[in-house]
C-alpha positions in Angstrom: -23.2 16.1 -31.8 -19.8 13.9 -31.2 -20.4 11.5 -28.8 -16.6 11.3 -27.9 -13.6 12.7 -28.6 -10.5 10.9 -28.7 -6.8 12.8 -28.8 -3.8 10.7 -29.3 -0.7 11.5 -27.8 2.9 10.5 -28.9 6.7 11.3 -28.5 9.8 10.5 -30.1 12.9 10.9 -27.7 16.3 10.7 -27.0 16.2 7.2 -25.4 14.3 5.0 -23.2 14.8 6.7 -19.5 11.6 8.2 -18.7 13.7 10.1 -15.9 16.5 10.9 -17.7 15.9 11.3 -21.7 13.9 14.0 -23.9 11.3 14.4 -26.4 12.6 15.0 -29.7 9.4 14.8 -31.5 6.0 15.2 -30.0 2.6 14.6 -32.0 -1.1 15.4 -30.9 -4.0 14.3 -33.4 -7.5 14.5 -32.2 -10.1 12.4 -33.6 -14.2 13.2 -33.6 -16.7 12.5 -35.5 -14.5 10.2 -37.9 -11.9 12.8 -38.5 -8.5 13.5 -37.4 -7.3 16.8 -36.8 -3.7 17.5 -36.7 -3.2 19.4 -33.3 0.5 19.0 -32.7 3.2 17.6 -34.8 6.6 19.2 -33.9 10.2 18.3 -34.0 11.6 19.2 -30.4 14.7 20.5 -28.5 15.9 17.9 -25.8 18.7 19.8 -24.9 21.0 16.6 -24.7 22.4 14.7 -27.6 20.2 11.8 -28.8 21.3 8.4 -28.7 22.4 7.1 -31.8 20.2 4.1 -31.2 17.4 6.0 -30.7 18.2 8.1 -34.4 18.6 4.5 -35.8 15.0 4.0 -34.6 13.2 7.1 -35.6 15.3 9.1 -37.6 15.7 12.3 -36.0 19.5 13.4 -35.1 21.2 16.4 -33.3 21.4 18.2 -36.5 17.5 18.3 -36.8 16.2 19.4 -33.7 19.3 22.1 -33.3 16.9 25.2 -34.1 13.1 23.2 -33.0 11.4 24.4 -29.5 12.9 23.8 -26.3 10.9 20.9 -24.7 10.1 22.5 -21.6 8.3 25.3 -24.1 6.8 21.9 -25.7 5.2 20.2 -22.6 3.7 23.2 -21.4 2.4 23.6 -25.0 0.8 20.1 -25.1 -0.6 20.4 -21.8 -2.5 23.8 -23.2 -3.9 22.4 -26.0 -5.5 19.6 -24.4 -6.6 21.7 -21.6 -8.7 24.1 -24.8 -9.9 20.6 -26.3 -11.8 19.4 -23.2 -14.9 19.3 -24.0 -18.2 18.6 -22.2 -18.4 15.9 -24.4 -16.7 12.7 -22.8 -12.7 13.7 -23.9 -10.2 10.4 -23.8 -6.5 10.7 -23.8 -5.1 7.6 -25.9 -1.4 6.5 -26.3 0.5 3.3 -26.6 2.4 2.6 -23.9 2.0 5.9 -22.5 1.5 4.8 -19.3 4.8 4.1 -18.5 6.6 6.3 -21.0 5.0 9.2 -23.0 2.5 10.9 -19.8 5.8 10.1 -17.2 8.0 11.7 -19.4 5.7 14.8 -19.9 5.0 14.7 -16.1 9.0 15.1 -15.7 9.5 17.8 -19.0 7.0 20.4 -17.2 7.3 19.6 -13.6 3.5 18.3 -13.2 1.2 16.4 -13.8 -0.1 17.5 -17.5 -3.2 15.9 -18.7 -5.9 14.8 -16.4 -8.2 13.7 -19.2 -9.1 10.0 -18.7 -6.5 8.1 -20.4 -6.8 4.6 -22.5 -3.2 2.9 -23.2 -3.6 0.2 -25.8 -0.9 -1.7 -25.0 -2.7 -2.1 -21.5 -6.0 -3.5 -23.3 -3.9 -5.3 -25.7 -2.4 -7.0 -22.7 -5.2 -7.7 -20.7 -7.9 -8.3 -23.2 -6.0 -10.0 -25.9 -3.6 -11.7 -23.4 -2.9 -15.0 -26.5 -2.7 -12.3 -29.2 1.1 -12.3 -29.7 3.4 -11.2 -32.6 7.3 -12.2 -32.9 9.8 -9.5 -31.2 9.7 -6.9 -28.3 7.4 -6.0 -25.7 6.5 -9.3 -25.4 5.6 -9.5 -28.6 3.6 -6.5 -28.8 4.7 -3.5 -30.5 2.3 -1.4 -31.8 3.4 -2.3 -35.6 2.5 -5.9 -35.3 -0.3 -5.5 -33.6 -1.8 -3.1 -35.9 -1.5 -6.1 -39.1 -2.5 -8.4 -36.5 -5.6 -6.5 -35.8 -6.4 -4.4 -39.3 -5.0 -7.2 -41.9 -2.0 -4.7 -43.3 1.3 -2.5 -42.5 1.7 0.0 -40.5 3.4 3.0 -42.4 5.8 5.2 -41.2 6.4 3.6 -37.9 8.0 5.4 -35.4 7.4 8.9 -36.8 4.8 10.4 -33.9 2.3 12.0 -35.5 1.9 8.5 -37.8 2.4 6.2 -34.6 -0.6 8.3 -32.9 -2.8 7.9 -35.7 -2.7 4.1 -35.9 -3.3 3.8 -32.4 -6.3 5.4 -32.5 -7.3 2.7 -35.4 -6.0 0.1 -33.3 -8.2 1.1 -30.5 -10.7 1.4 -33.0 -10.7 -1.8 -33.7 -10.0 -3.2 -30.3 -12.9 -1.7 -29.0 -14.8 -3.3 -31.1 -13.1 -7.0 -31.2 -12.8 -7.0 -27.4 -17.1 -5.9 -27.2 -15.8 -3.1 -24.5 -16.4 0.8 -24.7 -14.3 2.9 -23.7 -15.7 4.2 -21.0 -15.0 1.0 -19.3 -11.7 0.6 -20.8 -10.9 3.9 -18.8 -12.6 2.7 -15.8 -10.3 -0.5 -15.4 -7.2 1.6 -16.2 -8.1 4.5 -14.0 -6.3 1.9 -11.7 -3.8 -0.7 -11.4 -4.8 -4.3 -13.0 -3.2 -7.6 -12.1 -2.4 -10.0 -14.9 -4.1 -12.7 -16.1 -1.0 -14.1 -18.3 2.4 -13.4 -17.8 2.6 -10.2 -21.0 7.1 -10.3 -21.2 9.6 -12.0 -20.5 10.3 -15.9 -20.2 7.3 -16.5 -19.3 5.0 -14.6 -21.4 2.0 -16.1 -22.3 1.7 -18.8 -19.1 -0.7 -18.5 -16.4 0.1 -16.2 -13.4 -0.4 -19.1 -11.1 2.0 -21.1 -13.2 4.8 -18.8 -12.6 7.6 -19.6 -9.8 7.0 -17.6 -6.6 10.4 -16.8 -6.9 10.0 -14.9 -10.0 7.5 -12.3 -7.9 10.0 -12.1 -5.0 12.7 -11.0 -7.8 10.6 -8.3 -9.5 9.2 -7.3 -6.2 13.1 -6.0 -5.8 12.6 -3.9 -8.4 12.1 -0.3 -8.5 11.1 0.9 -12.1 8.3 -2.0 -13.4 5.2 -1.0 -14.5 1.9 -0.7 -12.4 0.3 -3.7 -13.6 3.6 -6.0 -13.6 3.5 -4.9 -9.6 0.0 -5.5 -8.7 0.6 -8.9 -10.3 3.8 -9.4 -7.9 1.9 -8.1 -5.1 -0.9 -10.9 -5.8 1.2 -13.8 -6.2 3.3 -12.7 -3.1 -0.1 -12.0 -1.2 -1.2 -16.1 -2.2 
């Protein structure tokens, strides 16, 4: 009998507007017992053209998503198949970064909320759990290739191709789980809601104490509209003293 079952979720798209860009690859792999099982690895229709910066990154142009399902088709697919892969047995939903990106953009592609599994974003426990665990470029020095040789000692291959990306995430939070001396269940737990920062994760003040940075950094992000739930119950705490 599993004791879990973990399905990893991933898209490819034609930029980085959750409101306004498309999947152009999507990627569902759930893992039990040790093993992965391919559920959904499809190139996808976005109806728009795709950013040449975005190709540049993935590899996927116009030319090869022409004939592939529509994504409206594909999000109501997804949402489907992990509906028939609920089990009775404790079912997690894991991405990276999907909090802000992959489940929003799936939310906007079929009109609703998709997935209600309980959902475990490793760059979230990454960021709060490993907050002086930092690599060299992006996401404040956290994309999900260097932390997985940071965290499993070796390259990640074929990054940025979804059904790939999804697998090494569920390694990564693998081995996470383990470093960090957390289950998922409470991982889950904590994320089920908003979490305020211990360390400042981007930006130019990644990595200092949240009661380090200015006040007058909170009052400017508490301007803005599109930061992510944890960056804003961070703002909301400093602003609150």
């Amino acid at each position: 009998m599993y004791d879990r079952v973990l399905i990893g979720f991933d898209l490819e798209t034609t930029g980085v507007s959750v409101a306004n860009d498309k999947p152009v690859q999507a990627s569902l792999v759930m893992r039990s017992d040790g093993q992965d099982h391919v559920l959904m690895n499809t190139r996808v229709n976005p109806g728009q053209p795709i950013a040449p910066g975005a190709s540049a990154v993935h590899g996927i142009h116009d030319r090869d998503v022409f004939n592939a399902p529509h994504y409206a088709v594909v999000a109501w697919q997804i949402a489907a198949t992990v509906q028939a892969y609920t089990f009775k047995i404790p079912t997690y939903l894991v991405t990276y970064n999907g909090s802000n990106f992959d489940v929003p953009m799936l939310n906007n592609c079929l009109g609703r909320d998709a997935i209600t599994l309980p959902h475990v974003d490793v760059l979230r426990l990454a960021r709060h759990a490993f907050p002086d665990v930092w690599g060299s470029v992006s996401q404040g020095g956290r994309t999900l290739g260097e932390l997985f040789e940071i965290f499993l000692g070796k390259p990640m291959e074929k990054a940025h191709d979804a059904a790939a990306d999804v697998i090494a995430t569920l390694d990564l939070l693998e081995v996470m789980l383990t470093s960090s001396g957390r289950s998922i269940e409470e991982v889950a737990l904590t994320q089920s809601k908003p979490m305020v920062y211990m360390k400042m994760p981007i930006g130019k003040y990644r990595g200092m104490p949240i009661e380090q940075v200015p006040l007058s950094w909170a009052h400017y992000m508490g301007q803005k509209q599109d930061i992510d739930q944890d960056l804003r119950a961070t703002v909301n705490f400093m602003l609150q003293g």
